[in-house]
Each structure stands twice: as structure tokens, then as C-alpha cells.
N, C-alpha and C positions, 0 to 999 in steps of 0.2 A: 349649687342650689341654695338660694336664699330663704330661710326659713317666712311662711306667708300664711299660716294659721295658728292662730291666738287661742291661749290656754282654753276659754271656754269651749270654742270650736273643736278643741282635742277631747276634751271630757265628751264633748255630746257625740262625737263622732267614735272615738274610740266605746265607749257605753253601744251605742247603736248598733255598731261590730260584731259586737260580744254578744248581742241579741240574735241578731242575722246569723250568726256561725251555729249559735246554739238552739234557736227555734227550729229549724229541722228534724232535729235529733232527741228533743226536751217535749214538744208539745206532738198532738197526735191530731196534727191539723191535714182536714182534706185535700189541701195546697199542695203537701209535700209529697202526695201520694206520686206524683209526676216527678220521676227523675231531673228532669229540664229545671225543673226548679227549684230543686234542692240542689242543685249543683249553681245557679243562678244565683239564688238566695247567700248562699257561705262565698263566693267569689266577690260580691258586693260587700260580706263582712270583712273578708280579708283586705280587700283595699283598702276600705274604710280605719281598719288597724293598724294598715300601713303608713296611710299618708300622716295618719295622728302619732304613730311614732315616728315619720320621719321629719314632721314639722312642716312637711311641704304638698301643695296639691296643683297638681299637673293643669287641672283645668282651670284652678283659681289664676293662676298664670297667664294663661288663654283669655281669660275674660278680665284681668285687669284687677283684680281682687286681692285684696290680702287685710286679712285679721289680728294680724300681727302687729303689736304695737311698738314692738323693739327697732 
């Protein structure tokens, strides 16, 4: 896997993550009232954590993209 997201895209993406896993759990929003979406919501965070620690994004691949300036 060739690293294809560039430091800013890892802060915003990782930060966003970190929203998504914890706003379920942190805010007493009428959203999360729905199972479906709180498990929705933290599975998009976790990816999002993931690809920003792994450096790599499966779908920026797929579309040709990368952030990466190295």
C-alpha cells in the first residue's frame, strides 16, 4: 500500500473520526435515538481513524487521487 493522503487530510479526517465515534455517546441528539445510526455514525468514525493512521484510502485509489506529496 502506497501511502496517498497528505498530512492535512490526516488531521481533518482523523479530528472528524474522533467526532463521529464520540457524538453518539457525548451529545443527546434526536439522531442517535436510532440504533441504525449510532452504529452508522462510529463505523464511519472508525474508518475515518483508520485510513488517517494508515496513510492510505482505498477509495482515493479507485478514483485516481492522492494527497500525498511524498
Amino acid at each position: 500500500m502506497t501511502a496517498n493522503i497528505g498530512t492535512i487530510d490526516r488531521i481533518l479526517r482523523f479530528v472528524l473520526g474522533v467526532v463521529l465515534i464520540a457524538a453518539p455517546f457525548v451529545g443527546n441528539l434526536a439522531f442517535f435515538q436510532s440504533t441504525l445510526a449510532t452504529v452508522i455514525t462510529v463505523v464511519v468514525g472508525i474508518v475515518l481513524v483508520a485510513t488517517s493512521a494508515m496513510k492510505f484510502c482505498p477509495m482515493y485509489r479507485v478514483l485516481g487521487m492522492n494527497t500525498c506529496k511524498i
